[in-house]
C-alpha positions in Angstrom: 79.9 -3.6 97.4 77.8 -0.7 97.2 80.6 1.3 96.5 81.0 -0.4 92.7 77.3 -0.3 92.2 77.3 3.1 92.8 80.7 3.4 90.5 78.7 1.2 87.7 75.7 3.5 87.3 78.1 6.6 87.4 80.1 5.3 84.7 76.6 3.9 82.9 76.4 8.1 82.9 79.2 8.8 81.2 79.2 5.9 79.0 78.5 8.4 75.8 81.5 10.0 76.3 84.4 7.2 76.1 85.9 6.5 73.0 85.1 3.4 70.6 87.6 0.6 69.9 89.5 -2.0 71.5 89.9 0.4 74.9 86.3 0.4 75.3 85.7 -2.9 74.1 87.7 -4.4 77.2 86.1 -2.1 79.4 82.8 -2.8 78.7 83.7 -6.6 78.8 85.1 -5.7 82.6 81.8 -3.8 83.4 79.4 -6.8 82.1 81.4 -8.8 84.5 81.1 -6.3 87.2 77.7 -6.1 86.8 77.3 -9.8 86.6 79.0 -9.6 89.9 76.8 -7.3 91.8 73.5 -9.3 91.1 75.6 -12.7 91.5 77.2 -11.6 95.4 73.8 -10.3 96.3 72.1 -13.6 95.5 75.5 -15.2 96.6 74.8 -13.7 100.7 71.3 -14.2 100.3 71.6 -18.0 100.2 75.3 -19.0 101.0 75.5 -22.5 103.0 75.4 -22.2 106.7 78.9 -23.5 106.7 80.1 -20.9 104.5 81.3 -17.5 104.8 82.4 -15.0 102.4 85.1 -12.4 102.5 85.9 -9.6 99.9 89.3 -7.6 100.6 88.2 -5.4 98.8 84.7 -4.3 98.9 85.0 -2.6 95.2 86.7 -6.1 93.8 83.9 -8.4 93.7 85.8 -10.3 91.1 88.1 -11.6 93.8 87.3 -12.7 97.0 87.2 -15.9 99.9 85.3 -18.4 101.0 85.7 -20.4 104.1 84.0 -23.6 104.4 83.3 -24.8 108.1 82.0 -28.8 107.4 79.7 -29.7 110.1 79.4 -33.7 109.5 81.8 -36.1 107.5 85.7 -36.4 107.7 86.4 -32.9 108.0 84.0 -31.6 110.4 86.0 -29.2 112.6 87.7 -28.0 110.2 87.9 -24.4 108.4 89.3 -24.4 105.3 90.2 -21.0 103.0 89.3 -21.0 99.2 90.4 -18.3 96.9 88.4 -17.2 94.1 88.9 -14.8 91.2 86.6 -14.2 89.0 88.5 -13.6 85.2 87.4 -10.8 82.8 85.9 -13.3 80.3 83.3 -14.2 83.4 80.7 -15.6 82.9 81.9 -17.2 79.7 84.7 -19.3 81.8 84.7 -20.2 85.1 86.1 -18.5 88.0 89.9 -19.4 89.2 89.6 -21.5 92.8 92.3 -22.4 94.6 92.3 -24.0 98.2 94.7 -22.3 100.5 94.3 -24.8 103.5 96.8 -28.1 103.3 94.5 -30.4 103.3 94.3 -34.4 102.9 91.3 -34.7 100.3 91.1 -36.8 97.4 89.5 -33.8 95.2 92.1 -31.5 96.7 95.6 -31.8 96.1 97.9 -30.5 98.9 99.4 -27.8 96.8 95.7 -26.2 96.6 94.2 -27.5 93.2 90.4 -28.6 93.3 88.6 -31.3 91.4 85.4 -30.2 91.1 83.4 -30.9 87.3 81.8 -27.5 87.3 85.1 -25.4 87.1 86.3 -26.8 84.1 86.2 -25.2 81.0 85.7 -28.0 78.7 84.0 -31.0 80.2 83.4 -34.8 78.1 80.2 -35.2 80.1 78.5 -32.0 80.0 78.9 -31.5 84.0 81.6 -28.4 83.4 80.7 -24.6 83.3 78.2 -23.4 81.5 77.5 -19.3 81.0 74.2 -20.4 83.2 76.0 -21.4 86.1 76.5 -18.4 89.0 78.9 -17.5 92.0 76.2 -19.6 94.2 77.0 -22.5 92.0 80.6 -22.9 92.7 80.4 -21.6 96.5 77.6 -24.5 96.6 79.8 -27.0 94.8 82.7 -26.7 96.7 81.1 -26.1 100.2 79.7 -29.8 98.7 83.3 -31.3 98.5 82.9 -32.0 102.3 80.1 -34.1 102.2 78.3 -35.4 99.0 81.0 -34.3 96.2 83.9 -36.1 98.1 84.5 -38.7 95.3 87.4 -41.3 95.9 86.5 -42.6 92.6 87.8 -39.8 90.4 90.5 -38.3 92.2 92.7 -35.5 92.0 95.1 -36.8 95.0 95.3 -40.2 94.1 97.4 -40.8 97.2 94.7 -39.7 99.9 92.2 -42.0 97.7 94.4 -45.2 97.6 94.9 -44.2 101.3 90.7 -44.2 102.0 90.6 -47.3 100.3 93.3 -49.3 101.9 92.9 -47.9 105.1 89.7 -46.4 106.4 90.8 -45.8 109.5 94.5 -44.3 109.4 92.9 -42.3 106.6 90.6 -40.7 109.3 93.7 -40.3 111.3 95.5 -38.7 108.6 92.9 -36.1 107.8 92.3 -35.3 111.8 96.5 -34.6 112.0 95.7 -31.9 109.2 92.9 -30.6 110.7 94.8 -29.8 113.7 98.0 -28.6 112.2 96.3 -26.8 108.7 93.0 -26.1 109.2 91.9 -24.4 112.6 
């Protein structure tokens, strides 16, 4: 990470000398993201959930990364399940890409990895999705949230694993312990 800063005030230098038109136009919209990126991760590690813990590959690619989330309480405590996230070039104007790489047996998670979780939409009817204000900490928060007070078997993604809760508690429980022990350790 302080390998891109350091890269970002270089090229700040020699900003004078690149050309103008579309080239530079899509690499200054890259470098606003990448310096979005360097306040965001720094603010991100400062006050990640205790359950959380963030990985970047690659130190210079703070636009892609992964986040394990370690649920201490509720239905999936035990757990450790892998998120990845990429960060697009339009950031911070559209949310960053999440996909859940643990099979899991969550009604906001479908088993093939897709999350329902309001603030990662685009375009949201009540107001909930993302907004330019929202941050890295936001959707790290949000989805470390999913565990606990997010799960919603109202509005589900896996309709199955809610229709599942709701007719049977228990074998639900059951169900998401097997996964646990086969997906998630």
């Amino acid at each position: 990470m302080l390998t891109l800063a350091s890269k970002l005030k270089r090229d700040e230098g020699v900003k004078g000398s690149r050309p103008s038109g579309p080239a530079s136009d899509s690499t200054r919209r890259v470098s606003v993201r990448d310096k979005l990126l360097v306040k965001e991760v720094a603010e991100l590690e400062a006050n990640l959930p205790c359950t959380c813990k963030v990985n970047f590959p690659d130190p210079n690619k703070l636009h892609y990364f992964q986040l394990t989330v370690t649920p201490d309480e509720g239905h999936y405590q035990g757990g450790k399940f892998q998120f990845e996230i990429e960060v697009p070039d339009a950031y911070n104007m559209v949310p960053p890409k999440v996909k859940c790489l643990t099979r899991i047996w969550h009604p906001n998670i479908t088993e093939t990895g897709e999350i329902c979780l309001s603030l990662l939409r685009e375009h949201s009817i009540d107001g909930t999705g993302w907004a330019p204000t929202r941050t890295l900490k936001d959707v790290v928060w949000g989805l470390n949230s999913l565990f606990t007070d997010l799960l919603n078997f109202d509005d589900p993604l896996n309709i199955e694993a809610a229709e599942h809760h709701l007719r049977d508690k228990e074998d639900f429980r059951n169900k998401v312990e097997d996964y646990i022990k086969r997906y998630a350790r």
